[in-house]
C-alpha positions as CSV (number, residue, x, y, z in Angstrom):
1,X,124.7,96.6,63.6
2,X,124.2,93.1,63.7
3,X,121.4,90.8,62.3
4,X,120.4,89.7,65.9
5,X,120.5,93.8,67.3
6,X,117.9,94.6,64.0
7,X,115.7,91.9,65.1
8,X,115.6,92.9,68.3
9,X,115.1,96.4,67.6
10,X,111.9,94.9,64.8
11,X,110.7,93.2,67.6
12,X,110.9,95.9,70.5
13,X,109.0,98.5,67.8
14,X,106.7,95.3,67.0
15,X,105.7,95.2,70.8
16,X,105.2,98.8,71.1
17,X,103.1,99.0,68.3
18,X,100.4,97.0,69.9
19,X,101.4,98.4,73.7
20,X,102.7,95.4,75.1
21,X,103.7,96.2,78.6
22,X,107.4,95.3,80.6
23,X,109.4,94.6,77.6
24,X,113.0,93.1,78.9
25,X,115.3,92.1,76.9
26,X,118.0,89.6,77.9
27,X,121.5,88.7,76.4
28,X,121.8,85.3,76.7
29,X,124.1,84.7,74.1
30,X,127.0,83.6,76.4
31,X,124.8,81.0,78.6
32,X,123.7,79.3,75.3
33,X,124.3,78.9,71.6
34,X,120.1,78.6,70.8
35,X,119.5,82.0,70.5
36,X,120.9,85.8,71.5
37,X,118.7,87.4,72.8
38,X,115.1,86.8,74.5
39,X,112.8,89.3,74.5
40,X,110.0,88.9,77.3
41,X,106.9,91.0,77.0
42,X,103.0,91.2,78.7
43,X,100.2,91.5,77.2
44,X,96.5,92.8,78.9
45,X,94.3,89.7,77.9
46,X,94.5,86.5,75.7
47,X,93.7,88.3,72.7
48,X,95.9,91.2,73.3
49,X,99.1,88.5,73.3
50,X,97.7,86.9,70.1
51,X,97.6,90.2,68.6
52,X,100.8,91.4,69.6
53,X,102.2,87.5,68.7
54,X,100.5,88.4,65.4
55,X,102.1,91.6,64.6
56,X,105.3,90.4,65.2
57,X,105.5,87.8,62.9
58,X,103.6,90.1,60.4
59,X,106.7,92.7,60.7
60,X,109.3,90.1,61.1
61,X,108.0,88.7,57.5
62,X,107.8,91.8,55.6
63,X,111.3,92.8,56.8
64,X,112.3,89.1,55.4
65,X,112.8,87.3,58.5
66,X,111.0,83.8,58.2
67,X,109.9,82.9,62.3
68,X,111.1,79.1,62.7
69,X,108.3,77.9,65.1
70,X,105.2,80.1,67.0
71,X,104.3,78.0,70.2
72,X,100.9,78.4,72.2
73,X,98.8,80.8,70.1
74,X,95.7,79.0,70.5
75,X,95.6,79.7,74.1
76,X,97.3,82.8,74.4
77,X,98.6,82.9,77.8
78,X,102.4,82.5,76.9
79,X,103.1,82.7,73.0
80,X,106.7,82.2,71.9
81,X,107.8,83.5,68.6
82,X,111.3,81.4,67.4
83,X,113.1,84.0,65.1
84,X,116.1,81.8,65.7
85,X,118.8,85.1,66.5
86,X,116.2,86.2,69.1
87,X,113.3,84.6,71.1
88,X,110.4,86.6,72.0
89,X,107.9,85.4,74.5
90,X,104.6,87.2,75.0
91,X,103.0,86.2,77.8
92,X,99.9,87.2,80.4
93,X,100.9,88.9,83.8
94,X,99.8,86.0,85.8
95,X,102.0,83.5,83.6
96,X,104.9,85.8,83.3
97,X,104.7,86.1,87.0
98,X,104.8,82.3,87.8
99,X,107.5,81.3,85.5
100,X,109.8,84.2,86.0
101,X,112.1,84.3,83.0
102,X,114.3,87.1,84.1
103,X,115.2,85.6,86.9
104,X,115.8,82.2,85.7
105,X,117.8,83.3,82.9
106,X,119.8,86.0,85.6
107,X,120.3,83.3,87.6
108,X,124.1,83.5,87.4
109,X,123.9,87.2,86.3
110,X,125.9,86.3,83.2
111,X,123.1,87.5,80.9
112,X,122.1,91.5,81.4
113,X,118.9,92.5,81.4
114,X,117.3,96.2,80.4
115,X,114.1,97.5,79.9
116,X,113.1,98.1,76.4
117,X,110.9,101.0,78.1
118,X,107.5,100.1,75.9
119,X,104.1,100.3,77.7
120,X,104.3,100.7,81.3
C-alpha cells in the first residue's frame, strides 16, 4: 500500500467518524503532479465542517502526517486540508454544489471518481 492509499484511507475513516456526508474521492494523479488524490466531502453546518476539518488534522498528526496548509476554517463553508499526497476539501452543500469539484476535475474523465460510501 502506498503512502498516498493510507492517507486516503486515514482521511476517508477521519470523515466518517464525524459523519461527513458524499465522500468522493478522485485520482488526479495523472492531470497533475500537486497532489494524488482529492478527497471531497459535506458537512451539515459550519461547525460541523470545522469539526470534521478538526478531526482530520487531529488523526492525520497522531498517525505522523504533518498537514502543510488548512485554508478557510474561520468561515467554515469550504475548508481545505493540504496533506500534500492527498487534498481533502470539506465543504457545505450549497458551496460544494456551486463549485462542483467532481466535475471540474472529470472534466476530461482522466481522473476516476468513487464513492467512499460515508454518511449518506
Amino acid at each position: 500500500m502506498t503512502e498516498s492509499s493510507e492517507l486516503v484511507e486515514l482521511a476517508v475513516a477521519s470523515l466518517d467518524d464525524l459523519k461527513a456526508r458524499d465522500v468522493t474521492i478522485l485520482d488526479v494523479s495523472r492531470l497533475t503532479s500537486i497532489t494524488d488524490y482529492m478527497v471531497i466531502a459535506s458537512g451539515t453546518s459550519g461547525r460541523h465542517v470545522k469539526s470534521i476539518a478538526d478531526r482530520l488534522v487531529e488523526r492525520a498528526k497522531a498517525a505522523g502526517y504533518s498537514p502543510v496548509g488548512v485554508e478557510g476554517a474561520e468561515g467554515a463553508e469550504w475548508v481545505l486540508v493540504d496533506l500534500q499526497d492527498i487534498v481533502v476539501h470539506v465543504m457545505q452543500p450549497k458551496i460544494r454544489e456551486f463549485y462542483n469539484l467532481e466535475k471540474l476535475w472529470n472534466m476530461g474523465g482522466d481522473a476516476p471518481g468513487s464513492s467512499a460510501g460515508a454518511g449518506a
